[in-house]
C-alpha positions as a LaTeX table, in Angstrom:
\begin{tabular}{lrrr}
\hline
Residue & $x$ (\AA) & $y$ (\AA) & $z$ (\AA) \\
\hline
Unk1 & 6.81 & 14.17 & 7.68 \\
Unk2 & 5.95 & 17.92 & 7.11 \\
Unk3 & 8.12 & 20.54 & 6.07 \\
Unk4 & 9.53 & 19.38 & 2.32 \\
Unk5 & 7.77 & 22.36 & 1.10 \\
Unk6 & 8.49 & 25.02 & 3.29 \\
Unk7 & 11.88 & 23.93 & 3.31 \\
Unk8 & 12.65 & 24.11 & $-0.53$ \\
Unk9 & 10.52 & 27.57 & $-0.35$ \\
Unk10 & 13.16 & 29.15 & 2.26 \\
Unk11 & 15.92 & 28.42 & 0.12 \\
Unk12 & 14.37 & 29.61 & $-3.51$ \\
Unk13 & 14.34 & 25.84 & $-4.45$ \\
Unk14 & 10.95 & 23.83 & $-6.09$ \\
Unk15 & 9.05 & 22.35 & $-3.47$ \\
Unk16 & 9.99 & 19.00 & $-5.02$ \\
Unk17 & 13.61 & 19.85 & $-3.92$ \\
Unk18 & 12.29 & 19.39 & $-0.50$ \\
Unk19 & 11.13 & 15.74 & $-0.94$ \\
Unk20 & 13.95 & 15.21 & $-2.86$ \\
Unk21 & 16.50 & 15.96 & $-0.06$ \\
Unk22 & 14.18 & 14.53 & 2.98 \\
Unk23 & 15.26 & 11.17 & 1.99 \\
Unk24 & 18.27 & 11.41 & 4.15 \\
Unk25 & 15.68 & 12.78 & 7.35 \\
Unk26 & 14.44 & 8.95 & 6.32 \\
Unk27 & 17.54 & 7.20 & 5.93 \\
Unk28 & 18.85 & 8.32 & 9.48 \\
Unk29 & 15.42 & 7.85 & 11.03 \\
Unk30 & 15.38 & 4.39 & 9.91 \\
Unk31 & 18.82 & 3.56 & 10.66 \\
Unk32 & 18.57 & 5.12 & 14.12 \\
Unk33 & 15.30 & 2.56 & 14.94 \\
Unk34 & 16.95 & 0.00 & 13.60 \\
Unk35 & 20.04 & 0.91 & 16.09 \\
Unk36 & 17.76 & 0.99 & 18.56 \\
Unk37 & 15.63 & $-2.10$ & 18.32 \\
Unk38 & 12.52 & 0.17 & 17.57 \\
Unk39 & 9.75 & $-2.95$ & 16.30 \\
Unk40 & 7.73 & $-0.71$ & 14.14 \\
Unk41 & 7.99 & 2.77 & 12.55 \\
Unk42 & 5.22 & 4.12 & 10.42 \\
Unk43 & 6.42 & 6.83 & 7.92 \\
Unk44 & 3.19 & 8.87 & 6.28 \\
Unk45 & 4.71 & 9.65 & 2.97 \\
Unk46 & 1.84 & 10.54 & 0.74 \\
Unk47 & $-1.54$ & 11.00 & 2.40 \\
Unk48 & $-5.31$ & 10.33 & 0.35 \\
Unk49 & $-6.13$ & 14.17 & 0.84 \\
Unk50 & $-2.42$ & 14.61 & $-1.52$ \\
Unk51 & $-4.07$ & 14.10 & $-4.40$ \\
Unk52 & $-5.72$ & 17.58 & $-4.46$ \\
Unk53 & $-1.85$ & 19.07 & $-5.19$ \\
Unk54 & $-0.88$ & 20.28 & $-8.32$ \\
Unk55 & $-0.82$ & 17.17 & $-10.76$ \\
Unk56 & 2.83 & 17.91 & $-11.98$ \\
Unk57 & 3.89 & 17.53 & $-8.22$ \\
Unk58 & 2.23 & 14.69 & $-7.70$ \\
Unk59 & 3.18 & 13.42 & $-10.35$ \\
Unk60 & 7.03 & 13.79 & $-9.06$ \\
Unk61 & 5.91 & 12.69 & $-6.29$ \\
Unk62 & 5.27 & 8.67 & $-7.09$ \\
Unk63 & 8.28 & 8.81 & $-9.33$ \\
Unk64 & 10.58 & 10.39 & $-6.33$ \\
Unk65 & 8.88 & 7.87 & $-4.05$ \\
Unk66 & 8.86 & 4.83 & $-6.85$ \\
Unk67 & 12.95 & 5.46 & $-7.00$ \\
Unk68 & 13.90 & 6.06 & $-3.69$ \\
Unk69 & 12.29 & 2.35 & $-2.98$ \\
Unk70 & 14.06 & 0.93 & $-5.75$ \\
Unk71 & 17.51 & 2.89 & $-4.74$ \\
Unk72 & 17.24 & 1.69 & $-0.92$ \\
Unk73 & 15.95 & $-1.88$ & $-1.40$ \\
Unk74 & 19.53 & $-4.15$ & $-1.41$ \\
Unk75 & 20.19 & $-1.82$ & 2.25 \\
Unk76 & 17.11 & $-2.15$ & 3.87 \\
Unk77 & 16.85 & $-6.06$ & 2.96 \\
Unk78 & 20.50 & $-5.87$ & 4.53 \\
Unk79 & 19.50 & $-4.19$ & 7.41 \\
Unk80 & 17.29 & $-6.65$ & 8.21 \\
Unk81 & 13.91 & $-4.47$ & 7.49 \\
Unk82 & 10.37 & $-5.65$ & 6.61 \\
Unk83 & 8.71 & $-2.90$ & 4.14 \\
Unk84 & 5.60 & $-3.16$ & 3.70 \\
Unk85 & 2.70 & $-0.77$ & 1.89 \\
Unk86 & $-0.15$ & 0.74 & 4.56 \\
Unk87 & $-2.58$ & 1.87 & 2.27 \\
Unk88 & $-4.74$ & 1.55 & $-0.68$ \\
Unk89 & $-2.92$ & 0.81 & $-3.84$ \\
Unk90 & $-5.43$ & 1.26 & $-5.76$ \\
Unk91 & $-5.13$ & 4.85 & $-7.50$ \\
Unk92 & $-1.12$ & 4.43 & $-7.26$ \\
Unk93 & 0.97 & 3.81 & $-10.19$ \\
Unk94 & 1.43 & 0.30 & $-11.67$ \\
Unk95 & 5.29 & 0.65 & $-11.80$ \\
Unk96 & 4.99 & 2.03 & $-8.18$ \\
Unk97 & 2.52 & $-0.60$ & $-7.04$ \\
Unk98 & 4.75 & $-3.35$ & $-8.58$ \\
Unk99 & 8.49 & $-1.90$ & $-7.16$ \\
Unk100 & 6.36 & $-1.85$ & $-3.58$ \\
Unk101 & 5.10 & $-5.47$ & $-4.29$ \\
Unk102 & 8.92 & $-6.34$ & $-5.30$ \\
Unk103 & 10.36 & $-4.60$ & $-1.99$ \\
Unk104 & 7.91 & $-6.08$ & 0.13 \\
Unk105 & 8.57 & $-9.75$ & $-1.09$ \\
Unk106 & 12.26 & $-9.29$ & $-1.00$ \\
Unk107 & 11.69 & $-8.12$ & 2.95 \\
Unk108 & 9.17 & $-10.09$ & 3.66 \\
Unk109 & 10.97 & $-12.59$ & 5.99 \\
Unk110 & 13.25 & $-10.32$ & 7.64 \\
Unk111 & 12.58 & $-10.01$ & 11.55 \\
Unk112 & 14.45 & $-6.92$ & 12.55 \\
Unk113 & 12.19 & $-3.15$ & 12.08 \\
Unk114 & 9.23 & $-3.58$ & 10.42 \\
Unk115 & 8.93 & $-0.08$ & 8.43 \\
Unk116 & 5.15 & 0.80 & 7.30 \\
Unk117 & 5.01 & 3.19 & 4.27 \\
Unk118 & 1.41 & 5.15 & 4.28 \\
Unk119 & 0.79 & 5.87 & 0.90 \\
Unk120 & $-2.47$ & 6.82 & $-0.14$ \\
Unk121 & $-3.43$ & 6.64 & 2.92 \\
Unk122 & $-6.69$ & 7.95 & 5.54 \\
Unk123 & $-7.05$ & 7.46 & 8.52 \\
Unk124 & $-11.47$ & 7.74 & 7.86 \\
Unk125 & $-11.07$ & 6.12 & 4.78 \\
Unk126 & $-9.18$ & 3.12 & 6.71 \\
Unk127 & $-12.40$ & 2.93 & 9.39 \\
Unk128 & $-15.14$ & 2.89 & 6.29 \\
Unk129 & $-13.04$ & 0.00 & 4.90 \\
Unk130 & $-13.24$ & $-2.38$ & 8.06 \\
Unk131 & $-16.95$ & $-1.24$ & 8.78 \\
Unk132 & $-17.46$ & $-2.34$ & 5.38 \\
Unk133 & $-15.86$ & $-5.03$ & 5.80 \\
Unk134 & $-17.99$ & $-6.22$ & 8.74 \\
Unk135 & $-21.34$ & $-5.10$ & 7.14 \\
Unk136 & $-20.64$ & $-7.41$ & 4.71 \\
Unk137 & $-19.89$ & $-10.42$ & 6.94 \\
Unk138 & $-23.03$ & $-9.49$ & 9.31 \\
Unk139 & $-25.17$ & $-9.55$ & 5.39 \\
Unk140 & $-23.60$ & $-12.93$ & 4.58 \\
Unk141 & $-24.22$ & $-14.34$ & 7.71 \\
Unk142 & $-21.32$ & $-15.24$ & 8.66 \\
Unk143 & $-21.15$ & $-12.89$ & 11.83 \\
Unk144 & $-23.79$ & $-11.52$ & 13.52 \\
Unk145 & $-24.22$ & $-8.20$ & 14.76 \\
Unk146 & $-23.67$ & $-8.85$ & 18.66 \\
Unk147 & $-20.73$ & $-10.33$ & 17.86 \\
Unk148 & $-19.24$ & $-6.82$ & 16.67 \\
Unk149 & $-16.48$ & $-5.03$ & 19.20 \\
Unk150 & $-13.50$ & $-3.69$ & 19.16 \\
Unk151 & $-11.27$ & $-6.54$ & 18.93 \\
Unk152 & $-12.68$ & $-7.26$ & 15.67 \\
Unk153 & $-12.88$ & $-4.15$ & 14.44 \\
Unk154 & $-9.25$ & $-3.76$ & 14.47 \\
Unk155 & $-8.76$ & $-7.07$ & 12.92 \\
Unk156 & $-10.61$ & $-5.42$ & 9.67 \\
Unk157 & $-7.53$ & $-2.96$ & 9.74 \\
Unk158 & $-5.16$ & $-2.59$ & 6.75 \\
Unk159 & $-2.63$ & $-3.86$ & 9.01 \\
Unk160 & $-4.10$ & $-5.76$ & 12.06 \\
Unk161 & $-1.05$ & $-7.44$ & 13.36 \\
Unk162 & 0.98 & $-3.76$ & 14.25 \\
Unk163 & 0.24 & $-2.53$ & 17.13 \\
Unk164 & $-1.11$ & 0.80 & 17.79 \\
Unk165 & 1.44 & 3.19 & 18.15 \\
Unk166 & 3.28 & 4.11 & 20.98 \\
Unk167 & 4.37 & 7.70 & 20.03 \\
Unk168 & 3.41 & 10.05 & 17.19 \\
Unk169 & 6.19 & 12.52 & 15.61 \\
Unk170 & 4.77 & 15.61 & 14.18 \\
Unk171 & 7.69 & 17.68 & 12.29 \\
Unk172 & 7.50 & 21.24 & 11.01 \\
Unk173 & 5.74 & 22.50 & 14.00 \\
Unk174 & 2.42 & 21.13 & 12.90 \\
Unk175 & $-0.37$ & 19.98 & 15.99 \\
Unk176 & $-2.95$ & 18.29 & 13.88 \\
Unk177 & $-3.50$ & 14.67 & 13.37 \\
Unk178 & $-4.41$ & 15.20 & 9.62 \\
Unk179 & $-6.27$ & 12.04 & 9.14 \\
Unk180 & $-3.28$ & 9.80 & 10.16 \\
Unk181 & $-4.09$ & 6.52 & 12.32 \\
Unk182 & $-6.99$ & 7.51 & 13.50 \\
Unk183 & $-8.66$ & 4.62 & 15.46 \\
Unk184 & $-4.78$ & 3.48 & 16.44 \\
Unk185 & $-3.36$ & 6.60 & 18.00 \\
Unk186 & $-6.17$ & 6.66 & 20.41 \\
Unk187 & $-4.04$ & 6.81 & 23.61 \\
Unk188 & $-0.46$ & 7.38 & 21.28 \\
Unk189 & 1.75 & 10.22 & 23.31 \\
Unk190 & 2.65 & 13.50 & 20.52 \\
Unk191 & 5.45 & 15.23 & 20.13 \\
Unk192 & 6.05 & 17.83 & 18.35 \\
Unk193 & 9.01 & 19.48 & 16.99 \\
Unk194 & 9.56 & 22.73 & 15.26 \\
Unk195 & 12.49 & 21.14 & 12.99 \\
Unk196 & 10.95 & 20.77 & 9.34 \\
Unk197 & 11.61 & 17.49 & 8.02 \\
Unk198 & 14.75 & 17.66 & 5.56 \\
Unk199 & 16.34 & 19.11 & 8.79 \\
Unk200 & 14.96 & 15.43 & 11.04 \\
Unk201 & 17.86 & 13.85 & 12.02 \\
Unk202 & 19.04 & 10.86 & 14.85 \\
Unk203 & 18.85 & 13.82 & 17.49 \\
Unk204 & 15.86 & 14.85 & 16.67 \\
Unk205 & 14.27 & 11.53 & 17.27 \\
Unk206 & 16.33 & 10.91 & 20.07 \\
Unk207 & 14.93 & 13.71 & 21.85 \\
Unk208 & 11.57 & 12.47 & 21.16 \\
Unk209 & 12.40 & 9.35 & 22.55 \\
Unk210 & 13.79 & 10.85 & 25.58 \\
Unk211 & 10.58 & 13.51 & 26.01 \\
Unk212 & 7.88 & 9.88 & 25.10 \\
Unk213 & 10.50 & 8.19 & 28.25 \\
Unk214 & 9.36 & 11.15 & 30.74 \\
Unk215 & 5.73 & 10.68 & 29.86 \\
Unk216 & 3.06 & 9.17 & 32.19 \\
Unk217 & 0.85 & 6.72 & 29.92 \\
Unk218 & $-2.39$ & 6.15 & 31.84 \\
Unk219 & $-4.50$ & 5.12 & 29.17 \\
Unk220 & $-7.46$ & 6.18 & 30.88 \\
Unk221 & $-6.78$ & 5.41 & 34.02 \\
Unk222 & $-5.30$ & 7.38 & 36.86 \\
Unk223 & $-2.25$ & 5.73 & 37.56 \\
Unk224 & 1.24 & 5.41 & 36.17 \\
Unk225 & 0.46 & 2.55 & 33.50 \\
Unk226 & 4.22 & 1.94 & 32.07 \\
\hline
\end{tabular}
């Protein structure tokens, strides 16, 4: 979701101004999936590499992020929505850690879109955790080596029951990755779109949809695979 900044710095604002008024680019984007019986959206909010910003913005940051989950928790739980935290939370703040925990339990059984906050979140940090995590089973014994592959890789994800994404929205104009889902966007179609992100709304992501619809997914192969 890039742009908060260079949106509030167009307009003379603080660049917290920017995050501040983005949360309507999420409300419609989350309405809209729901609308559209979208299974999974992933929203990167606040990335590992953030943490190298100014402190006071940071700062602002969790508490922006910590009230904005508190403010839309009775309508997403009546929207049907399952939140739920990709990420370490370690390093986050305990009130923010706890409202997430809170949110997540009060969603927890509702089967409509299953929204996926990344906060403090890396994509290379996220592979050293499940290699970890298998380097310890092969020490204990209770794997061996040969018994390694990708399959079980995944399943040392933070999150191995979503599946990989289909499509990858990159606001603001920006072409990079930046560290974001790296071993699950491997065959994910991009699109990019010059709108920064307190301007995202519905038709924005509509016309996403509509440019992922014309794509040819071949996932390697040379045919037409869906």
């Amino acid at each position: 979701m890039d742009g908060n900044g260079r949106w509030a710095q167009e307009r003379g604002l603080p660049r917290l101004e920017g995050h501040r008024v983005s949360r309507e680019s999420i409300r419609e984007t989350v309405e809209a999936c729901g609308e559209l019986g979208i299974a999974f959206l992933t929203l990167y909010a606040f990335s590992a590499e953030n943490w190298r910003r100014p402190k006071a913005e940071v700062d602002a940051l969790m508490v922006l992020i910590e009230e904005t989950l508190r403010a839309e928790a009775g309508e997403l739980h009546g929207k049907n929505v399952r939140v739920r935290l990709l990420g370490k939370r370690e390093g986050l703040p305990a009130s923010l850690r706890a409202e997430m925990s809170r949110l997540e339990g009060l969603t927890g059984d509702n089967d409509g879109l299953t929204l996926q906050i990344a906060l403090n979140y890396g994509g290379r940090q996220e592979i050293v955790d499940a290699a970890a995590g298998l380097a310890a089973d092969v020490a204990s014994g209770e794997l061996s080596l040969g018994e390694i592959d990708e399959s079980r890789f995944a399943q040392r994800l933070y999150l191995p029951d979503a599946p990989d994404p289909d499509l990858l929205i990159r606001s603001g104009g920006e072409f990079r990755v930046s560290n974001y889902l790296l071993w699950e966007i491997a065959y994910t179609e991009i699109h990019v779109t010059a709108a920064l992100w307190p301007d995202f709304r519905k038709a924005h992501l509509y016309r996403a949809l509509i440019d992922y619809q014309g794509r040819q997914r071949r996932f390697g192969g040379v045919g037409n695979e869906g």
